[in-house]
N, C-alpha and C positions, 0 to 999 in steps of 0.2 A: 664598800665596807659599811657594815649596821654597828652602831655603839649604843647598847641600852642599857639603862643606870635602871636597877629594881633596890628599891630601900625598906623592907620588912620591921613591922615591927616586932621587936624581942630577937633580930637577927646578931648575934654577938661576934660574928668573923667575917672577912669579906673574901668571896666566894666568886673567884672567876672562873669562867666557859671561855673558849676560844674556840671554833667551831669552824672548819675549813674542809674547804676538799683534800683530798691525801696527797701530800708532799707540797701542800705550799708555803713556800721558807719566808713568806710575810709573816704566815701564822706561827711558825716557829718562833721566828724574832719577837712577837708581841710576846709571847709566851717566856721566854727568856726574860725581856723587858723587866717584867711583871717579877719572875721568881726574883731577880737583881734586888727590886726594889724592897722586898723583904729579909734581904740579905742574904741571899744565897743566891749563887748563879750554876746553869747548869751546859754540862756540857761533854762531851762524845770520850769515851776509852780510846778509841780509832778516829783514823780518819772518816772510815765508811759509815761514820751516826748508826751503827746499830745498839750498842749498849750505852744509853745514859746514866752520866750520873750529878746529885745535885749536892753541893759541898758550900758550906759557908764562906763568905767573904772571907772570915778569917783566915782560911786554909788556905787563901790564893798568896802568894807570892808577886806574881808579875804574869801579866798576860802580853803577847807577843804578838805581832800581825804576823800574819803569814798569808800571803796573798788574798784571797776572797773569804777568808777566814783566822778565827787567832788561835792561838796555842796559849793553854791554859796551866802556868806551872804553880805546882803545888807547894806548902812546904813542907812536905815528906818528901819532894823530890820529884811525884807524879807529874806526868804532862798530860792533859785531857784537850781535846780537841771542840771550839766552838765553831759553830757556824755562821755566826755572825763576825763581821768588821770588825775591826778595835775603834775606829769611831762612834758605830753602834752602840759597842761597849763603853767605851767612856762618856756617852752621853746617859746610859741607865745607871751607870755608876756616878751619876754626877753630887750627888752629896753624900758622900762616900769618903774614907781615908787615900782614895786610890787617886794617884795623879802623874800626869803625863810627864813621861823623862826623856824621851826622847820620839824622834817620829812612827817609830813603832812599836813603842811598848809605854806599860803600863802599869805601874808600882805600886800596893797597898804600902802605904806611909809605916803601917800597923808591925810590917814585920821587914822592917826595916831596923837592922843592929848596929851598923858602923856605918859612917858617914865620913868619906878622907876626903881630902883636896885634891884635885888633880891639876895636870898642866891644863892652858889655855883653857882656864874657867869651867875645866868642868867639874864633877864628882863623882867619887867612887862609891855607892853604896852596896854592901853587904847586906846580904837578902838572909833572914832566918829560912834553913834547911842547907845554907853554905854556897847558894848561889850568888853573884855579884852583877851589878850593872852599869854601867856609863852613863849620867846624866848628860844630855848635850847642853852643849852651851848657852842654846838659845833658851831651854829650858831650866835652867839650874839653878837661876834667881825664882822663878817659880816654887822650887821644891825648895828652897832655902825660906819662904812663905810662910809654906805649907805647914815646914819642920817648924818654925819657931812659936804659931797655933796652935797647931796640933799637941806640943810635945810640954 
């Protein structure tokens, strides 16, 4: 892999190329990376990756593993499909409202509306669009963190 840094003068946006041969899911990933870290992350209608779409952190809800890829839920309700890991993803989302609740999923803090108690230390949060999640236990002093920075 080449990484070249070109710095212009009077260039006022920064402007990446990703450059691969056809279908390789490196190059997807850096490319994903990259949109995350502008705040938006992009990802599949279907499972088949033919129609992308690219939607603001804010719209995300919670993103889900699902085996070699995660499932992207909205809060309209929508589920869009990434190709990428949720580890992947929680590492370009790492300065981000988003934070790990349980082993496979992934919470933006941001549309998060109710927070109850649960048995055996965990938590219920109430997802804006009317979704809910299980913070595990190992995780829920973390988002208990999170919540009282954040919020």
């Amino acid at each position: 892999m080449k990484v070249r840094l070109i710095q212009r003068e009077g260039q006022q946006d920064i402007e990446v190329t990703v450059l691969s041969a056809p279908g390789d899911k490196r190059a997807e990933r850096i490319a994903d990376s990259l949109r995350t870290a502008g705040g938006k992350l992009a990802a599949y209608i279907s499972a088949t990756g033919i129609e992308r779409r690219v939607v603001p952190l804010s719209c995300v809800s919670s993103i889900r593993s699902n085996g070699d890829c995660a499932l992207v839920q909205l809060t309209e309700g929508t589920i869009l499909h990434s190709p990428s890991r949720l580890g992947e993803l929680e590492t370009s989302l790492h300065d981000t409202d988003f934070v790990r609740t349980s082993r496979q999923e992934l919470v933006n803090l941001d549309n998060v509306e109710t927070i109850r108690p649960e048995f055996g230390s965990r938590l219920l949060l109430g997802l804006r669009g009317g979704g809910e999640t299980i913070v595990s236990r190992s995780y829920a002093h973390q988002v208990k963190e999170r919540i009282r920075v954040t919020r």
